[in-house]
Rosetta silent file (secondary structure, phi, psi, omega in degrees, C-alpha in Angstrom):
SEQUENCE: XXXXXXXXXXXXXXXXXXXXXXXXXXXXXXXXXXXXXXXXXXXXXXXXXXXXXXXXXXXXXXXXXXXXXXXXXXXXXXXXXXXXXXXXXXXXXXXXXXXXXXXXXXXXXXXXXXXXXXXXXXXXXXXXXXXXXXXXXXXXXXXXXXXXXXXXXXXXXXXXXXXXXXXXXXXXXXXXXXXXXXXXXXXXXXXXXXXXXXXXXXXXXXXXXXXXXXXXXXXXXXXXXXXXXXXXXXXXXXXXXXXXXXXXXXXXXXXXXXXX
SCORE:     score description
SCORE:     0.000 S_00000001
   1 L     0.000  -45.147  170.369    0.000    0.000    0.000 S_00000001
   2 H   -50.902  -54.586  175.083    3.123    2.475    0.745 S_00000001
   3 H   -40.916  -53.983  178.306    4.122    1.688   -2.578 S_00000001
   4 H   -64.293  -46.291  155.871    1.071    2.789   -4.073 S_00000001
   5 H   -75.944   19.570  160.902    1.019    5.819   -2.756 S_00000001
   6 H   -81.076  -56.866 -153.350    4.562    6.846   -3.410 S_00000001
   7 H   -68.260  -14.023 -174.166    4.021    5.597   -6.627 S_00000001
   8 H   -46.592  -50.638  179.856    0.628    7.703   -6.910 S_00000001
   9 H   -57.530  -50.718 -156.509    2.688   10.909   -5.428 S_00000001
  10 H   -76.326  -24.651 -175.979    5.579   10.510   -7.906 S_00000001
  11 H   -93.176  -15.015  179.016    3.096   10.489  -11.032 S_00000001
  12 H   -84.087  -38.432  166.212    0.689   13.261   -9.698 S_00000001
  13 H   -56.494  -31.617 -173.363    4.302   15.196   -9.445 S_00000001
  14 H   -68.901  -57.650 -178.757    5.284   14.233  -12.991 S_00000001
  15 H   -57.645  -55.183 -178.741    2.000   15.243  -14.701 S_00000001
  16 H   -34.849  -55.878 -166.671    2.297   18.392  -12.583 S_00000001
  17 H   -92.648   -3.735  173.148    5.427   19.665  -13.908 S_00000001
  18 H   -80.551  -15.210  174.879    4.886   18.581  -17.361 S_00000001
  19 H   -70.841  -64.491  166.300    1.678   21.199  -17.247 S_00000001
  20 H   -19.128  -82.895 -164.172    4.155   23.696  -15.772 S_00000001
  21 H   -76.721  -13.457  172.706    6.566   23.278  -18.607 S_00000001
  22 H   -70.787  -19.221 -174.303    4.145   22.816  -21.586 S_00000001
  23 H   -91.406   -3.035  143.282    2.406   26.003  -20.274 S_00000001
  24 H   -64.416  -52.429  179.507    5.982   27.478  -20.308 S_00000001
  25 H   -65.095  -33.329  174.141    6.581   26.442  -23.645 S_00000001
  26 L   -71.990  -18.248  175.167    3.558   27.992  -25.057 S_00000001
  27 L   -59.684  -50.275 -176.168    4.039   30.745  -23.506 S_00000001
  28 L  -106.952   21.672  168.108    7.328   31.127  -25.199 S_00000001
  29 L   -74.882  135.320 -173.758    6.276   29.968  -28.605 S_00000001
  30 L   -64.927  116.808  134.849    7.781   31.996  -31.091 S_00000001
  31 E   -79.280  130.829  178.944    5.469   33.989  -33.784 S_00000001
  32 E  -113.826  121.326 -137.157    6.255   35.161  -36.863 S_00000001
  33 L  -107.339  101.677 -166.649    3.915   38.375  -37.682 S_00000001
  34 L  -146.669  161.070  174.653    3.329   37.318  -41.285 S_00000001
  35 L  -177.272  177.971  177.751   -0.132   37.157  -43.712 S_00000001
  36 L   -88.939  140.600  177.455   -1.282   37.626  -47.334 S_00000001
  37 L   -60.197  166.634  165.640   -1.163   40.608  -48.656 S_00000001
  38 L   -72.926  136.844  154.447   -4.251   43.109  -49.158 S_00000001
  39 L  -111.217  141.953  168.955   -5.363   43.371  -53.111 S_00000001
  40 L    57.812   30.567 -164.121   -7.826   45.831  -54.233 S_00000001
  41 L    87.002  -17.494 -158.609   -8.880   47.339  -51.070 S_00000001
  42 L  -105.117  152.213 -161.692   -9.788   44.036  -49.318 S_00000001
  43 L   -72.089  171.700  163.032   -8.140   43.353  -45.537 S_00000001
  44 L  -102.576 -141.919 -139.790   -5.146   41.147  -45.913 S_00000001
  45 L  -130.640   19.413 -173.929   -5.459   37.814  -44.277 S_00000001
  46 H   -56.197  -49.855 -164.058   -4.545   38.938  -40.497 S_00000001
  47 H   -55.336  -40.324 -171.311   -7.923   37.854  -39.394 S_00000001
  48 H   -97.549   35.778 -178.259   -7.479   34.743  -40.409 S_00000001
  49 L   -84.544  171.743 -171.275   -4.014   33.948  -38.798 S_00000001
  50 L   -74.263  -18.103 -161.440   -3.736   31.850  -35.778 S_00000001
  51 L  -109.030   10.500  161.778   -1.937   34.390  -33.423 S_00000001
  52 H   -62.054  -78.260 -177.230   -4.652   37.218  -33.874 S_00000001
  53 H   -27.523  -51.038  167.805   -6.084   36.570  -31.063 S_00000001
  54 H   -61.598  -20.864 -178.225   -3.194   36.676  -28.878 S_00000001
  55 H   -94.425   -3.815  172.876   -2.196   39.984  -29.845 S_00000001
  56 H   -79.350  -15.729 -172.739   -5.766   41.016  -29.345 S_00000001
  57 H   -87.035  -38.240  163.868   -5.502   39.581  -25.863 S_00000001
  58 L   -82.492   22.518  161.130   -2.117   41.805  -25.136 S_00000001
  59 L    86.075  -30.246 -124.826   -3.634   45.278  -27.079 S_00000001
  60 L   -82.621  142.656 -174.684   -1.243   44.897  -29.665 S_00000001
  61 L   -94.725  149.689  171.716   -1.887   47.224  -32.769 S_00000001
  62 L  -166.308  -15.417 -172.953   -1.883   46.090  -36.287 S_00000001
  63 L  -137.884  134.303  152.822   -5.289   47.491  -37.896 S_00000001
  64 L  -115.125 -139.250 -118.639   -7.247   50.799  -37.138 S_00000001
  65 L  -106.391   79.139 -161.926  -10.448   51.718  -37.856 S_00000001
  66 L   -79.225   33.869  178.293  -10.966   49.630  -41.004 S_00000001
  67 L   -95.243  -37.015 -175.373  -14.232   51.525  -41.546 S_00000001
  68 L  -107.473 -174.983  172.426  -12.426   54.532  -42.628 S_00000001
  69 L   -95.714   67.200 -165.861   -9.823   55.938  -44.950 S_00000001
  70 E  -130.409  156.187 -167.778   -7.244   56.388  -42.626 S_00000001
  71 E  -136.031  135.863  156.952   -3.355   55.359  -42.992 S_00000001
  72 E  -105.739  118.576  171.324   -0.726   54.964  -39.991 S_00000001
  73 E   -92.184  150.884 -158.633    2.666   55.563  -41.241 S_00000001
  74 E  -166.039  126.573  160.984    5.661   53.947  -39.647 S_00000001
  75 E  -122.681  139.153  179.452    9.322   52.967  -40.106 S_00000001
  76 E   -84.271  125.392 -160.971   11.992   50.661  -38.620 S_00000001
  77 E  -112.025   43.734  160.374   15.065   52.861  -38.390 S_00000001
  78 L   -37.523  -46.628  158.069   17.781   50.169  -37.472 S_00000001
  79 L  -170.962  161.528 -169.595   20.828   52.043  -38.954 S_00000001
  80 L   -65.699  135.654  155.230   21.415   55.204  -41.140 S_00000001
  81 L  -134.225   51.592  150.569   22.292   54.282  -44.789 S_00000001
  82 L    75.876   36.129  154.146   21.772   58.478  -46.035 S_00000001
  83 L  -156.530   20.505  145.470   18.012   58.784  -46.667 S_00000001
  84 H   -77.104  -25.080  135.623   16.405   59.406  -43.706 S_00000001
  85 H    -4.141  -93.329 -154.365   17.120   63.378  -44.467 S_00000001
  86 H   -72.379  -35.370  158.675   14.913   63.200  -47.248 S_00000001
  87 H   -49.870  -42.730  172.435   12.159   61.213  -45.781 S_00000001
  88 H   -66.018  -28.366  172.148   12.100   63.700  -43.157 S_00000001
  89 H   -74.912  -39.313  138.954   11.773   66.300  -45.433 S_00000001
  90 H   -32.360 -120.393 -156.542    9.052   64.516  -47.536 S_00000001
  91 H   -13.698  -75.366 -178.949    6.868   64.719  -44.495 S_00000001
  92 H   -28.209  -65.226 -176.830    7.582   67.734  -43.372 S_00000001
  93 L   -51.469  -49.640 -173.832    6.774   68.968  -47.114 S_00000001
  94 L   -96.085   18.481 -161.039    3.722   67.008  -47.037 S_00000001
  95 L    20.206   56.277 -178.042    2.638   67.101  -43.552 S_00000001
  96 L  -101.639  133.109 -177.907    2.248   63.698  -42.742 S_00000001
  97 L   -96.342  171.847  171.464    3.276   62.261  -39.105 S_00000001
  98 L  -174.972  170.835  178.301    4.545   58.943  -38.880 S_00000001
  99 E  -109.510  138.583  151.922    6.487   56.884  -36.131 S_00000001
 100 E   -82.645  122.680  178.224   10.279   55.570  -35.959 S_00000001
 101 E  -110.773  115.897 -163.389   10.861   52.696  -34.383 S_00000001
 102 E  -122.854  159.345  177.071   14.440   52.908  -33.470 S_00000001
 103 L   -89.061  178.497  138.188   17.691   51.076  -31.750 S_00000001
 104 H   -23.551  -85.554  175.501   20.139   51.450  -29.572 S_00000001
 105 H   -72.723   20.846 -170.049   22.730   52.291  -32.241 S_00000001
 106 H  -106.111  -48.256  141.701   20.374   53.929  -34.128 S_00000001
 107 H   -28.918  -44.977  172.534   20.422   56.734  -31.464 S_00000001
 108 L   -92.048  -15.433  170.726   24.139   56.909  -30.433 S_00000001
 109 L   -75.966  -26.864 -177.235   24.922   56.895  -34.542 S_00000001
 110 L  -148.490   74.295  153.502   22.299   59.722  -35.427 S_00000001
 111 H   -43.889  -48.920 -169.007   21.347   61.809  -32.346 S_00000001
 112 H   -58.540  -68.682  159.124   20.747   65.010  -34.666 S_00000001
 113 H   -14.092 -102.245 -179.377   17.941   62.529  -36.857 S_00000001
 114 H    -2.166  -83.408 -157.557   16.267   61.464  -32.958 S_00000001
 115 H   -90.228   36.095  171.832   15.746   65.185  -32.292 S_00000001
 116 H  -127.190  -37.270  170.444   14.728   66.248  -35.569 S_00000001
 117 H   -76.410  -50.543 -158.109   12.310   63.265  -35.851 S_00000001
 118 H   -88.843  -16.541 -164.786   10.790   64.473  -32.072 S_00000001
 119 H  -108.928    3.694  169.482   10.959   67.994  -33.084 S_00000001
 120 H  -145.011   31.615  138.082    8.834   67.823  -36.014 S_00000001
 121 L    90.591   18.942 -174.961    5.906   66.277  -33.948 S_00000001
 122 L   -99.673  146.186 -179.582    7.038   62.006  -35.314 S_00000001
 123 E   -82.541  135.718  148.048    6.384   59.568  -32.568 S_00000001
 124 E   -77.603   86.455 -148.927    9.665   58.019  -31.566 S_00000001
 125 E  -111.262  113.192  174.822    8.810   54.049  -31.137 S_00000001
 126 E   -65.629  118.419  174.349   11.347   51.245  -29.186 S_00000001
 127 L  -103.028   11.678  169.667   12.895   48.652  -31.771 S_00000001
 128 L    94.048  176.491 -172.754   14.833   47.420  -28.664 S_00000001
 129 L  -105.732  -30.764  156.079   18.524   49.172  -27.905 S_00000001
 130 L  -132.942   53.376  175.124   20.222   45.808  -29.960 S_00000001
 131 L    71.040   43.017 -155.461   17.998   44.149  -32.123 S_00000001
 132 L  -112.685 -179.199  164.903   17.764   40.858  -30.645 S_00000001
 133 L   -73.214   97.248  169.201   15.311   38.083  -30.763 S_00000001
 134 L   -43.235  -24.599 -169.546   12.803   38.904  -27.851 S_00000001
 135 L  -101.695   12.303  165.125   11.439   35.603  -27.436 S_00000001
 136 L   -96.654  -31.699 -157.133   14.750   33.971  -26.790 S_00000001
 137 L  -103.355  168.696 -164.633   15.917   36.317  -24.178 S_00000001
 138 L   -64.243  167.758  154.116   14.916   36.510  -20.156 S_00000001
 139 H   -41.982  -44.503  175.168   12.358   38.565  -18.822 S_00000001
 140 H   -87.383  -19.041  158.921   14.726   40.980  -17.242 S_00000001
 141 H   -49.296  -46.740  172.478   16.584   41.213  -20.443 S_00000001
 142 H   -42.705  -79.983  123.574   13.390   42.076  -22.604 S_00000001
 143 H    16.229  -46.823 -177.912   13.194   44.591  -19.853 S_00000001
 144 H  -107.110   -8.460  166.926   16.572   45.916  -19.759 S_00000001
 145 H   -91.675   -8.365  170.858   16.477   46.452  -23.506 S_00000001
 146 H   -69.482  -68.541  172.505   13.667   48.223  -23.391 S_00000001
 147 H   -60.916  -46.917  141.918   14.372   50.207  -20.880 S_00000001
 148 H   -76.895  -64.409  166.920   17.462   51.495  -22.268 S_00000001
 149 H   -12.124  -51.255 -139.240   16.496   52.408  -25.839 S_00000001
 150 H   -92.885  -52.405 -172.912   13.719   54.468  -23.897 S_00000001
 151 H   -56.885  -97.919  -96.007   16.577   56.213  -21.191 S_00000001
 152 H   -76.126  -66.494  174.893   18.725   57.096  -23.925 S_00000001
 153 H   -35.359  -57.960 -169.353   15.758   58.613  -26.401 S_00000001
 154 H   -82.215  -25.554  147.897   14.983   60.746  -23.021 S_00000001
 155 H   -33.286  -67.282  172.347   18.444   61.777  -22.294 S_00000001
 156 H   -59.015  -51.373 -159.163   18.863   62.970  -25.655 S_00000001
 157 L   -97.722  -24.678 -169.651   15.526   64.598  -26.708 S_00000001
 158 L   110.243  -11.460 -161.747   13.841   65.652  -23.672 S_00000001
 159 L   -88.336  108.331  154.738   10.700   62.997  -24.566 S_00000001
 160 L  -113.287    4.311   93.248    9.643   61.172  -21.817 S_00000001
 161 L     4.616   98.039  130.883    6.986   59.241  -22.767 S_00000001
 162 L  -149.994  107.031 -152.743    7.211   56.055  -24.669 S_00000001
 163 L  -114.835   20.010  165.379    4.608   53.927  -25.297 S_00000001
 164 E  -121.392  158.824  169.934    4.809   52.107  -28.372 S_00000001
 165 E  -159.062  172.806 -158.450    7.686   49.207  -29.611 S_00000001
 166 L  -146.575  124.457  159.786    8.145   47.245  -32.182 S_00000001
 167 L   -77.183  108.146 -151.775    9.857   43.769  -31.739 S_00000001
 168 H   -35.194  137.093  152.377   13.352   43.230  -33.759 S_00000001
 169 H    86.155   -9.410 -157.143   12.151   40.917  -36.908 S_00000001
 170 H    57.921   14.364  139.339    8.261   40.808  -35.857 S_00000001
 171 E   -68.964  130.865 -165.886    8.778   38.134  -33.466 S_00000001
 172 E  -132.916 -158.129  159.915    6.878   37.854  -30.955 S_00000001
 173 L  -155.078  162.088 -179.584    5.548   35.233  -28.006 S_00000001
 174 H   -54.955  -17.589 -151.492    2.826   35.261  -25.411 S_00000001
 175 H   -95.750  -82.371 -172.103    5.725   35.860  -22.538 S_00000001
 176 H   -44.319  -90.136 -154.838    7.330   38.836  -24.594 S_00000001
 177 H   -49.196  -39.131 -171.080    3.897   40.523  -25.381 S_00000001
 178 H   -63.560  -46.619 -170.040    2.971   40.294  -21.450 S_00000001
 179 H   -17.597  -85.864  176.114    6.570   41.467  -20.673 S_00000001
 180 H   -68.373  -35.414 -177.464    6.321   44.764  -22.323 S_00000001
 181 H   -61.803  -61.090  143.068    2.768   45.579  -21.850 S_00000001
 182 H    -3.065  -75.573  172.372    3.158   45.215  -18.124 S_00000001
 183 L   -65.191   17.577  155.178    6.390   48.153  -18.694 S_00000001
 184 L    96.052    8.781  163.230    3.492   50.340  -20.592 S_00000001
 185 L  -111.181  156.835 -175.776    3.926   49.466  -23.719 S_00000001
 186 E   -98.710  131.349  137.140    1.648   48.640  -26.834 S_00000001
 187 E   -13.712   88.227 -157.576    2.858   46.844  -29.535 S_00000001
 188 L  -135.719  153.986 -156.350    2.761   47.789  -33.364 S_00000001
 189 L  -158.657 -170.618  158.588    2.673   45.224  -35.932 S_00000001
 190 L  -165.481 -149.048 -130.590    1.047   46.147  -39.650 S_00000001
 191 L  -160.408  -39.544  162.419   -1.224   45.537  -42.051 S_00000001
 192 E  -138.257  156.906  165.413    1.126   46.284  -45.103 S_00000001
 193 E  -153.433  178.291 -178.574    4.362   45.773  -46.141 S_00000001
 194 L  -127.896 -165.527  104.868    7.179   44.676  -48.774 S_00000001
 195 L   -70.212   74.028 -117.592   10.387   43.296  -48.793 S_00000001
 196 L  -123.652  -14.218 -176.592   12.029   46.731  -48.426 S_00000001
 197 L   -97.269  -20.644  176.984   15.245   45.861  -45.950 S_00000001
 198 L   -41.165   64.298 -158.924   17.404   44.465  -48.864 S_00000001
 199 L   -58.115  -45.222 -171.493   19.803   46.980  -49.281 S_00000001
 200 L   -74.790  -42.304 -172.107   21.763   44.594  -52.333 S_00000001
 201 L  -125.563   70.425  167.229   18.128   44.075  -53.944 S_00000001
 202 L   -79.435  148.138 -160.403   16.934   47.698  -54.462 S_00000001
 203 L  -131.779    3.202  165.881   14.685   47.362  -57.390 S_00000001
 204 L   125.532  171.588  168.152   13.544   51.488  -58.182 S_00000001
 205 L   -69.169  -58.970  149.765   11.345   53.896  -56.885 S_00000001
 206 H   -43.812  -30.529 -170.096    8.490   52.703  -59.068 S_00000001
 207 H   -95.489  -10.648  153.404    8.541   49.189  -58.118 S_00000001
 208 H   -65.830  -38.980 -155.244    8.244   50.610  -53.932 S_00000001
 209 H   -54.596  -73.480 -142.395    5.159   53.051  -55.634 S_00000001
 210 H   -45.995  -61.322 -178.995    3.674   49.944  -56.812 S_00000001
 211 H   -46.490  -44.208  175.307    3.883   47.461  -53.936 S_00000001
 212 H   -54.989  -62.115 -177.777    2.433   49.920  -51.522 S_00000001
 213 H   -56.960  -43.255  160.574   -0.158   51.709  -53.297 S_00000001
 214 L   -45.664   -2.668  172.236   -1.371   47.787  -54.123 S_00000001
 215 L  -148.705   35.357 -172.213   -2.080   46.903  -50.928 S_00000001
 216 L  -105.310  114.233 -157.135   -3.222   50.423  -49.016 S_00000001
 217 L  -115.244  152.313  155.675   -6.557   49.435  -47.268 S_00000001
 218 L   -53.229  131.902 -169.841   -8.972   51.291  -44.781 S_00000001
 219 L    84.283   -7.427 -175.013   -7.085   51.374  -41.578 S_00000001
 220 E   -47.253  111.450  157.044   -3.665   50.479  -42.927 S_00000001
 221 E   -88.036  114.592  161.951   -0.506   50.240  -40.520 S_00000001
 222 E  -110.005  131.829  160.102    2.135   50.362  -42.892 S_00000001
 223 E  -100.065  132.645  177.480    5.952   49.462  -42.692 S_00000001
 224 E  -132.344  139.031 -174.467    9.039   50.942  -44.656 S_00000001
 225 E  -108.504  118.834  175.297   12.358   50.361  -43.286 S_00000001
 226 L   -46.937  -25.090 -177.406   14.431   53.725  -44.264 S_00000001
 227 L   -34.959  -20.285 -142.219   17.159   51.665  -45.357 S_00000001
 228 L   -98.439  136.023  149.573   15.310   51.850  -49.019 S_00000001
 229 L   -63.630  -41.382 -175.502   16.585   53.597  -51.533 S_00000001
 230 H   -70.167  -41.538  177.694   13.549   52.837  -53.409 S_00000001
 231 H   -70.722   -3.010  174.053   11.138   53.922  -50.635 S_00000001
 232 H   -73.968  -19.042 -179.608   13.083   57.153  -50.338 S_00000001
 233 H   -69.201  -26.561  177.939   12.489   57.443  -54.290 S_00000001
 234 L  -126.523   54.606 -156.554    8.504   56.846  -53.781 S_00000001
 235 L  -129.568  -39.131  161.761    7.459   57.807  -50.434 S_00000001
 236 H   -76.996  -30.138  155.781    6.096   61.278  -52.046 S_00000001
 237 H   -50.715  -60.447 -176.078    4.318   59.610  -54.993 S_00000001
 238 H   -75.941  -39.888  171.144    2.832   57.363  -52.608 S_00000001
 239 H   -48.881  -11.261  168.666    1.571   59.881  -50.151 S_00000001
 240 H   -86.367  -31.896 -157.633    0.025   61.939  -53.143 S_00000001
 241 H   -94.923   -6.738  135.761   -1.427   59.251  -54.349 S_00000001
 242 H   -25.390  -96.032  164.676   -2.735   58.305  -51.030 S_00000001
 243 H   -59.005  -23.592  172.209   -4.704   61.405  -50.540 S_00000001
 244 L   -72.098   -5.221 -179.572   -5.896   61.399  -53.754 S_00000001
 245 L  -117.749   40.242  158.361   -8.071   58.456  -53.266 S_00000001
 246 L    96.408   -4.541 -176.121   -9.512   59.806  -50.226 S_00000001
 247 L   -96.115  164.209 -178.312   -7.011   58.524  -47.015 S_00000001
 248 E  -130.393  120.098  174.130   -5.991   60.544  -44.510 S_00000001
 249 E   -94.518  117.551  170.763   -2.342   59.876  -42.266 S_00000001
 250 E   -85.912  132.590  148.839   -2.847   59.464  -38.771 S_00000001
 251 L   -60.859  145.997  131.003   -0.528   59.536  -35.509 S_00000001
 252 L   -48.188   -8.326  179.161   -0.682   56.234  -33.784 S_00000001
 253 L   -92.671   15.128 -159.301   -1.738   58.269  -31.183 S_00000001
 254 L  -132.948   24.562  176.700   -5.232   59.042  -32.742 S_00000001
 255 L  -104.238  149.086 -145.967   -5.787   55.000  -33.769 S_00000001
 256 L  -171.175  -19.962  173.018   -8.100   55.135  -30.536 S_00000001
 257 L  -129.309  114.613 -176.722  -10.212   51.799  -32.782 S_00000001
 258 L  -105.014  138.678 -174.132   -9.548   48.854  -33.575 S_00000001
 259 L  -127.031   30.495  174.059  -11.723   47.162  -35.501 S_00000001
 260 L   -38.442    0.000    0.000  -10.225   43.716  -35.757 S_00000001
């Protein structure tokens, strides 16, 4: 009878910690923030992925108000390659806000950029201070990367406030989404995009016009990584041709709906 319950105890411990660690591992299953593009107007395919729901259950932005004609613009800023200048000025010229989601060395490499992006009213957004895969690293790492990117930005600019990030690569996990939302931040994801980080396979200015304007939906968070030569070549084309079919560019601070 002693036997039997030892042996009872040792298997009610076993099952125990294997719930423990499978509900660790899911926790720290990796996503990759990925979907079919929008054609024609029509949502892209977010809705139906498997990991909407989790980012609806941590806040996480990826859609606004897809009732209206409204576009959030937004770029990952990693390092300089010479054409954020001219992006900035293309806003400025066109008065369009938009957010940077920026690094570590993307801060101690272009300080003047930082406070010229905060000083002409662009949300400044944490891309982590060195790129790494969040959903590999500890809690207090997540946390300490975070956390600097954000001291540094407020050293420099005076901004103390940040509540949006962006996770290096658009990975993300349930453990990483709790992480940062718990340190105040929301998430951003989007709704369109290209492959646009190639520096070796720039392909023109027309062929960014195209991809973009082809998939610019009601509600649209779109990403361009500055890196592009081509999106610095079409970034005013597409913003004309934007408003001409009726959108409007939105701060992230005014998507206030989601209508996921």
């Amino acid at each position: 009878m002693k036997r039997l319950v030892t042996f009872l105890a040792v298997m009610m411990l076993t099952v125990s910690l294997f719930s423990m660690t499978a509900g660790a591992s899911q926790r720290d299953q990796p996503h990759h923030f990925g979907f079919k593009k929008s054609k024609k107007g029509e949502l892209p395919s977010i809705n139906e992925e498997g990991f909407k729901e989790l980012l609806q259950k941590h806040e996480a932005i990826f859609l606004g108000d897809t009732r209206q004609k409204e576009l959030y613009l937004t770029f990952d800023n990693g390092y300089e390659n010479g054409y954020t200048v001219k992006v900035l000025d293309i806003l400025k010229e066109k008065k369009v806000p938009a957010a940077f989601f920026i690094t570590g060395h993307y801060v101690e490499d272009q300080p003047e950029l930082v406070k010229r992006m905060v000083n002409e009213g662009h949300i400044i957004g944490n891309h982590s201070w060195s790129h790494p895969d969040m959903t590999r690293i500890s809690d207090e790492k997540i946390k300490t990367e975070l956390e600097k990117l954000k001291e540094q930005v407020t050293s420099l600019t005076g901004q103390k406030t940040m509540n949006y990030m962006r996770p290096p690569r658009g990975i993300f996990s349930e453990r990483m989404l709790s992480v940062s939302k718990d340190l105040g931040y929301i998430n951003v994801y989007w709704s369109v995009a290209y492959k646009d980080w190639d520096v070796k396979d720039q392909k023109g200015g027309d062929y960014a016009y195209e991809k973009v304007t082809a998939q610019l939906h009601p509600g649209a968070v779109i990403l361009l990584h500055s890196v592009s030569k081509d999106n610095t070549e079409a970034l005013g084309k597409i913003i004309d041709y934007a408003h001409k079919h009726g959108y409007e560019f939105k701060s992230l601070d005014k998507l206030s709906f989601k209508s996921y």
